[in-house]
ROROZA-850134 format. One record per residue (C-alpha): x, y, z; residue in one letter. Coordinates in Angstrom, 1 decimal. Layout:
residues N
<site><X>X</X><Y>Y</Y><Z>Z</Z><code>A</code></site>
...
//
This chain:
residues 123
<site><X>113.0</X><Y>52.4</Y><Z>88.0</Z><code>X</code></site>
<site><X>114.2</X><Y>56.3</Y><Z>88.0</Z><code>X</code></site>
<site><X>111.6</X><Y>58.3</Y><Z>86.1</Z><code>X</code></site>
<site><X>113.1</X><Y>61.8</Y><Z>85.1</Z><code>X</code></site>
<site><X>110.8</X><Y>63.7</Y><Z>83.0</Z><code>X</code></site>
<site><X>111.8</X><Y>67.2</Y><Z>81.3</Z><code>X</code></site>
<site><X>110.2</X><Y>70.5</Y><Z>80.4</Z><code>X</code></site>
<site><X>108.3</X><Y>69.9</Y><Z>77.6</Z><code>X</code></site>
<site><X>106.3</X><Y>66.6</Y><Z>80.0</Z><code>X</code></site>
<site><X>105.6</X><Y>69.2</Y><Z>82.6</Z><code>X</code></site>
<site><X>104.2</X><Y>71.7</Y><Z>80.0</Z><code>X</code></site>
<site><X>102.5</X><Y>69.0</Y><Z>78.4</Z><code>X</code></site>
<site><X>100.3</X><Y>68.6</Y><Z>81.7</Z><code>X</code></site>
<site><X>99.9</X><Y>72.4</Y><Z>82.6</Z><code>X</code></site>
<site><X>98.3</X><Y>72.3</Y><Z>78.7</Z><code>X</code></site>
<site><X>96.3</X><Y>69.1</Y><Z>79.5</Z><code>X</code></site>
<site><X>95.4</X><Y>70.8</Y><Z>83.5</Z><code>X</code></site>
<site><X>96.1</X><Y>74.1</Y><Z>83.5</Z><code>X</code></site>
<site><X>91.8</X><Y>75.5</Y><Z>82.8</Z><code>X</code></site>
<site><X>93.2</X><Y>76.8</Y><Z>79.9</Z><code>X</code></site>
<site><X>95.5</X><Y>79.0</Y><Z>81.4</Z><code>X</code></site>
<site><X>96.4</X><Y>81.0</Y><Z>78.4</Z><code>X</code></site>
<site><X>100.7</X><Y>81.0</Y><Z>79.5</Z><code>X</code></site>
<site><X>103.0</X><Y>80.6</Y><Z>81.4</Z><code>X</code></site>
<site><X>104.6</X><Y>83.9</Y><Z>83.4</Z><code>X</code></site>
<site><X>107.3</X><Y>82.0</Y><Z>84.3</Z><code>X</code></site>
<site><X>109.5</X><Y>79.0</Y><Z>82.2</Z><code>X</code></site>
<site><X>112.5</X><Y>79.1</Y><Z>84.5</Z><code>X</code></site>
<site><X>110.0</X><Y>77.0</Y><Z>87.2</Z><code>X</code></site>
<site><X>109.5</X><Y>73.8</Y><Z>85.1</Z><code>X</code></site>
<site><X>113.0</X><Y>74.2</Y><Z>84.3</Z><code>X</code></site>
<site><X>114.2</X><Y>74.2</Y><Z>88.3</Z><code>X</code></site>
<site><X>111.5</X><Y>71.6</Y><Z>88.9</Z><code>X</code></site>
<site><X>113.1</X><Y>69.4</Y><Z>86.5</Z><code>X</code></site>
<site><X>116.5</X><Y>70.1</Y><Z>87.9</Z><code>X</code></site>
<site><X>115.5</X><Y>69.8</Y><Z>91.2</Z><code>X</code></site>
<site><X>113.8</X><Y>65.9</Y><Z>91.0</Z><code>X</code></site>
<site><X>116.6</X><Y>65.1</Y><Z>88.9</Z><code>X</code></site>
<site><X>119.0</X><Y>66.6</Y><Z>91.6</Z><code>X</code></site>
<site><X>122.7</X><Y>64.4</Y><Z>92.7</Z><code>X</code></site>
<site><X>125.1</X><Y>64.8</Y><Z>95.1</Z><code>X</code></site>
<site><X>128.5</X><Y>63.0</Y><Z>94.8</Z><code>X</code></site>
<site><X>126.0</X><Y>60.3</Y><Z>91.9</Z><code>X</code></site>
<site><X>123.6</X><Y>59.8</Y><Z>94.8</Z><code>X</code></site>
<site><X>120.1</X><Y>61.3</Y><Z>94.1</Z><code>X</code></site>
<site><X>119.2</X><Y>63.9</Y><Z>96.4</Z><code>X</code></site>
<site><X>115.3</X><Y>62.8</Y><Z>96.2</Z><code>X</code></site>
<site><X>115.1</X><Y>58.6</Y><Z>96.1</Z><code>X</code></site>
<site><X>112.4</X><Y>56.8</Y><Z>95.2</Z><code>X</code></site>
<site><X>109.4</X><Y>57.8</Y><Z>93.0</Z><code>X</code></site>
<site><X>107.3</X><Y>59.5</Y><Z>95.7</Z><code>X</code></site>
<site><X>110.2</X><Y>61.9</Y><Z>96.7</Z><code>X</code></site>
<site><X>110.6</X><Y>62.5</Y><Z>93.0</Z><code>X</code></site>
<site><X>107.5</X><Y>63.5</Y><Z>92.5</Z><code>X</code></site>
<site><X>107.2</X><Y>65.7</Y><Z>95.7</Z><code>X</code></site>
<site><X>110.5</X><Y>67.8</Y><Z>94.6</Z><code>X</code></site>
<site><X>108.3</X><Y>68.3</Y><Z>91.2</Z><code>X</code></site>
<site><X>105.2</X><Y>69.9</Y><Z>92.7</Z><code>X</code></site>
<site><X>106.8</X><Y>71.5</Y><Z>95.8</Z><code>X</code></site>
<site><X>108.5</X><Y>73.6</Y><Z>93.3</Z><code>X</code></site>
<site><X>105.6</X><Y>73.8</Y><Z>91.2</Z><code>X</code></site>
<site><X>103.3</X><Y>74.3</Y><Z>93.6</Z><code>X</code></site>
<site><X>105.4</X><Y>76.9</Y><Z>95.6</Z><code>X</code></site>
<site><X>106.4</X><Y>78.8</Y><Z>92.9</Z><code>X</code></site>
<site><X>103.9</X><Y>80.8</Y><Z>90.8</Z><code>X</code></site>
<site><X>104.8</X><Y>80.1</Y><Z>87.2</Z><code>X</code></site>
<site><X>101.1</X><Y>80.0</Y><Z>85.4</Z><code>X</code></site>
<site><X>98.5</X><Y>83.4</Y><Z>85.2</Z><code>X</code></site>
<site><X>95.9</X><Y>80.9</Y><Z>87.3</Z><code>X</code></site>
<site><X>96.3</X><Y>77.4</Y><Z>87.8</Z><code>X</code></site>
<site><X>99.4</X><Y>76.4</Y><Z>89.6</Z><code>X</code></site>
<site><X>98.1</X><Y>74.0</Y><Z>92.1</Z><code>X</code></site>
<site><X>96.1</X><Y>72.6</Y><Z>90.3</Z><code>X</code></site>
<site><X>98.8</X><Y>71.5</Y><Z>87.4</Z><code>X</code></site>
<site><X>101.2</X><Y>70.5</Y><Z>90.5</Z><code>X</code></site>
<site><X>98.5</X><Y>68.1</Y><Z>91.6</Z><code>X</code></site>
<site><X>98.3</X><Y>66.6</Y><Z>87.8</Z><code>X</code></site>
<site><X>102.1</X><Y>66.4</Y><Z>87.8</Z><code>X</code></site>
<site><X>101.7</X><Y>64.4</Y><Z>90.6</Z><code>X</code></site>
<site><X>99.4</X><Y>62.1</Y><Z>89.6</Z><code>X</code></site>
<site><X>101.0</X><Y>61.7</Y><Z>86.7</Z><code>X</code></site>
<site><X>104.4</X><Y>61.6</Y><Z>88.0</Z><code>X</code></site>
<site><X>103.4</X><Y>58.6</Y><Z>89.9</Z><code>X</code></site>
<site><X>101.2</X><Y>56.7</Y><Z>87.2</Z><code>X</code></site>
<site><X>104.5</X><Y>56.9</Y><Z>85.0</Z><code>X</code></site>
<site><X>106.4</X><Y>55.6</Y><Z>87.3</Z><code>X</code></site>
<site><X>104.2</X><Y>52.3</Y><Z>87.9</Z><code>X</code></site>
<site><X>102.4</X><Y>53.8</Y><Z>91.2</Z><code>X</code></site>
<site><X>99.1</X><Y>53.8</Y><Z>90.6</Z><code>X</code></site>
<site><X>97.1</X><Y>56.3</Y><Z>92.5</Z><code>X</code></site>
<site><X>93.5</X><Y>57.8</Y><Z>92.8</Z><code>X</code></site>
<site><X>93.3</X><Y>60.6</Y><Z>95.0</Z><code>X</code></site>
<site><X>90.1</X><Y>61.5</Y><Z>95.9</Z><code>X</code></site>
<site><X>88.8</X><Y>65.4</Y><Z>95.8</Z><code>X</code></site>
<site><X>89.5</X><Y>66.0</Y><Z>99.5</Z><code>X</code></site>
<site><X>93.4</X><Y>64.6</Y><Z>98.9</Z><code>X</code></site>
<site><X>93.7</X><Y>66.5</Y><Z>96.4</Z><code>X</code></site>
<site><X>92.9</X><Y>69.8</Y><Z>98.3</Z><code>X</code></site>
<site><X>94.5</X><Y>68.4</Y><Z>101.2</Z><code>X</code></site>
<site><X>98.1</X><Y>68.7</Y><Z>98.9</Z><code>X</code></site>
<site><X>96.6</X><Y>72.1</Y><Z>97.6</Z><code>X</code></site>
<site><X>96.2</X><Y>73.7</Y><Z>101.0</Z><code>X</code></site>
<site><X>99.4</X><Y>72.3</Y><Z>102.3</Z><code>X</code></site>
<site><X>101.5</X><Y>73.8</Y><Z>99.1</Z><code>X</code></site>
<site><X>99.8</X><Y>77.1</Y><Z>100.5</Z><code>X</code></site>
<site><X>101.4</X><Y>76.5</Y><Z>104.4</Z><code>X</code></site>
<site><X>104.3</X><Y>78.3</Y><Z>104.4</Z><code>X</code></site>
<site><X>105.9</X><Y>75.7</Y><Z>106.4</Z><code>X</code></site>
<site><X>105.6</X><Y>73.1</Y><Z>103.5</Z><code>X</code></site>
<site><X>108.7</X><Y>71.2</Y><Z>102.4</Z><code>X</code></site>
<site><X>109.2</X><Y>68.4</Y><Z>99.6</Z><code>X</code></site>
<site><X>109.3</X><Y>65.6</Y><Z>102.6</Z><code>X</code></site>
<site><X>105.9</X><Y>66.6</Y><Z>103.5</Z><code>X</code></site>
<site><X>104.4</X><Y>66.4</Y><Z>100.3</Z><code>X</code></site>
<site><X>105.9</X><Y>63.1</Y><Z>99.7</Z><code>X</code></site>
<site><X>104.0</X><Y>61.8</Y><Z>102.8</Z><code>X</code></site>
<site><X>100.8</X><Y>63.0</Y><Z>101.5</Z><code>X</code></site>
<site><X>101.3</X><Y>61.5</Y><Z>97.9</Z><code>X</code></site>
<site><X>102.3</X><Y>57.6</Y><Z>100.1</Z><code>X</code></site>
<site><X>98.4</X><Y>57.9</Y><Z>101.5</Z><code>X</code></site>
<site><X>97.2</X><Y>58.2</Y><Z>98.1</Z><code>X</code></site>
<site><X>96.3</X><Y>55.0</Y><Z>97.3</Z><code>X</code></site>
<site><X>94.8</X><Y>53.1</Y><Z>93.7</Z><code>X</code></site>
//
């Protein structure tokens, strides 16, 4: 199954995650993130398979500061979520979960990477 979500799912979690961050600075990042998990070249998906999905969601959301205070902490709902929709159950534990936060703060952090820290997250 191919899960694409769209703009108003990923402002749906900031709302739900975001520590009542009052806005968002930026709208043009949940619109790349959605481009970018959705992404093709010549009809082959650029990111396959739900965890790669997911990854190209909250590297850019992570990455990119879009909310006044809360980014990381919505990426790492989106992908939770991500991954519960798409039939993966997952429960990261605290120390995961800061694990992916400090890693979307490494400035050599890429979309495979995060993928390989979502696959140890286990139900």
């Amino acid at each position: 199954m191919i899960l694409h979500v769209d703009e108003s799912w990923i402002l749906e979690v900031a709302q739900r995650a975001g520590d009542r961050d009052p806005a968002a600075d930026d709208y043009g990042i949940p619109i790349a993130a959605v481009a970018r998990h959705r992404g093709e070249l010549l009809d082959t998906p650029i990111y396959g398979g739900a965890y790669a999905r997911a990854a190209a969601l909250v590297h850019t959301l992570g990455r990119c500061r879009w909310l006044e205070r809360s980014n990381l902490t919505v990426a790492c709902a989106v992908a939770v979520m991500y991954l519960e929709a798409s039939n993966i159950p997952v429960s990261p534990t605290r120390e995961q979960l800061t694990a992916l936060a400090h890693e979307l703060n490494n400035p050599r952090c890429t979309a495979p990477r995060i993928a390989a820290f979502l696959r140890t997250w286990k139900p």
